[in-house]
C-alpha positions in Angstrom: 137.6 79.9 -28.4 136.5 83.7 -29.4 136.1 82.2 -32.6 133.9 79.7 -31.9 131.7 81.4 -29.9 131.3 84.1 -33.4 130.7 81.5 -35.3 127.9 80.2 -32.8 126.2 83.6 -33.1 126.6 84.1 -36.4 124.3 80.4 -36.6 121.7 81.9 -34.3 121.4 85.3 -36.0 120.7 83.7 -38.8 118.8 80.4 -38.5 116.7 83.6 -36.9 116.7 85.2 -40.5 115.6 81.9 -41.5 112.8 81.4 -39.0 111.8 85.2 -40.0 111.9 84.1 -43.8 109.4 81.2 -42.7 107.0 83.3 -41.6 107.0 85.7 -44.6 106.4 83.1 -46.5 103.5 81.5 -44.7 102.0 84.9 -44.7 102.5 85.7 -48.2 100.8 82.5 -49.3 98.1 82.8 -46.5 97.6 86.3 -47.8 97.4 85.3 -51.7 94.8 82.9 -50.5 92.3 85.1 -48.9 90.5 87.9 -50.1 90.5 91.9 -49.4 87.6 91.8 -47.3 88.3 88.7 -45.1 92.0 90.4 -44.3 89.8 93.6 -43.7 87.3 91.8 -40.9 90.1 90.0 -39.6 91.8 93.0 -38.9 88.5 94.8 -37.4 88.4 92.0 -34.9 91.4 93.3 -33.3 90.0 96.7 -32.0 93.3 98.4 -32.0 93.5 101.4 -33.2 96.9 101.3 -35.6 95.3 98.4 -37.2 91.4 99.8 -37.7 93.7 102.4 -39.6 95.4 100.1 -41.3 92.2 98.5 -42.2 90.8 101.5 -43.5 93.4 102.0 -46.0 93.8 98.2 -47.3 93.2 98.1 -50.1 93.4 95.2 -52.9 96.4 96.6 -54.9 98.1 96.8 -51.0 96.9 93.5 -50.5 98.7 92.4 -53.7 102.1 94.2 -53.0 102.3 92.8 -49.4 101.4 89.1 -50.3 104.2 89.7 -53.3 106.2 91.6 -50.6 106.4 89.0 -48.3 106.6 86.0 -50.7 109.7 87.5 -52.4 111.0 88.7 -49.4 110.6 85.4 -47.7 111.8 83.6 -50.7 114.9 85.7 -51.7 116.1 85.5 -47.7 115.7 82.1 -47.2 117.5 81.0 -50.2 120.1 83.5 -48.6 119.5 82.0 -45.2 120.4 78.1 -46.1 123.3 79.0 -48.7 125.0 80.6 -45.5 124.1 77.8 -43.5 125.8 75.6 -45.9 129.1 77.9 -46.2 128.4 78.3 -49.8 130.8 81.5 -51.0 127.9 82.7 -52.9 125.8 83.4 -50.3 128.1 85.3 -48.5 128.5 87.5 -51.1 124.1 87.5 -51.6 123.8 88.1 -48.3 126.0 91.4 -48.5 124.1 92.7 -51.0 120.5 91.4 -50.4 120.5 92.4 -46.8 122.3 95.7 -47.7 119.2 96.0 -50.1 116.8 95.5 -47.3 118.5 98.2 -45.1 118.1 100.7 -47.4 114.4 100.0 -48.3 113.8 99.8 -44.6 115.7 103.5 -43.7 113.4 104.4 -47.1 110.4 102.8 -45.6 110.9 104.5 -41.7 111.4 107.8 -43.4 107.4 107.9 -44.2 106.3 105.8 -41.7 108.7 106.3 -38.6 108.1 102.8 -37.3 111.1 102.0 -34.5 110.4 98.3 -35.9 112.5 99.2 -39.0 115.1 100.7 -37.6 115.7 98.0 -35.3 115.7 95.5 -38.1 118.2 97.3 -40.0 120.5 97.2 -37.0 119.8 93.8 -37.0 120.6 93.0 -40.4 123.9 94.8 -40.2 125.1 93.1 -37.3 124.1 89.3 -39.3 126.2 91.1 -42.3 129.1 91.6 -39.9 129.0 88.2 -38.7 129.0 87.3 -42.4 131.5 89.3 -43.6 134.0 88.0 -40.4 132.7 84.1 -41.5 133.4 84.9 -45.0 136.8 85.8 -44.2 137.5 82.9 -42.6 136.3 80.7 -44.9 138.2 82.2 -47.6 141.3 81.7 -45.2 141.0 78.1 -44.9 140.1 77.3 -48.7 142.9 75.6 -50.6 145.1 77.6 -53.3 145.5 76.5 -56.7 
């Protein structure tokens, strides 16, 4: 039953990562299909003071790295995201070292900016790579020997 009920959270954490990917990608596109200055008034609509700064300092080579940013990152995790789904070995071993890569660019990332968001996604990511690493042991249990 224990393992079951693993297995079960392991699927929500990361048809989560999935619906997460999603929305990086939809952003990413919707971002490489608007310009500078729209993103710019959309974001002085808002009033709010982080994002008038955040405003201020978009630029269009930002605007190009986070529609990239997001596309990738979106693309590379959801690929990811539906090989685990599909208990494909591969992706256990992807998901190791892709979201391992994302931890460490997030604990680089939080070291300028100190954003609690990051550090709670890295936590978060390393609790889907311990479900995947326990999954991926299993799995690898019940394959056949040659």
């Amino acid at each position: 039953m224990q393992e079951k009920r693993i297995h079960r959270i392991f699927v929500v954490s990361v048809t989560m990562k999935g619906l997460h990917a999603t929305i990086e990608i939809a952003l990413g596109i919707a971002l490489y299909s608007v310009s500078t200055a729209a993103v710019v008034r959309w974001l002085d609509q808002f009033r709010a003071r982080p994002l008038l700064e955040f405003a201020g300092e978009f630029t269009p080579q930002s605007h190009h790295f986070y529609a990239f940013y997001l596309l990738s990152h979106g693309i590379v995790k959801g690929a990811v995201v539906a090989g685990l789904l599909r208990e494909k070995l591969w992706a256990y071993l992807a998901s190791f070292a892709v979201f391992g890569g994302f931890i460490a660019y997030q604990l680089y990332r939080y070291s300028h900016t100190h954003e609690v968001a990051l550090i709670l996604l890295s936590i978060f990511d390393l609790f889907v790579i311990y479900l995947a690493v326990h999954e991926y042991r299993l799995l690898r249990k019940h394959l056949p020997t040659h």
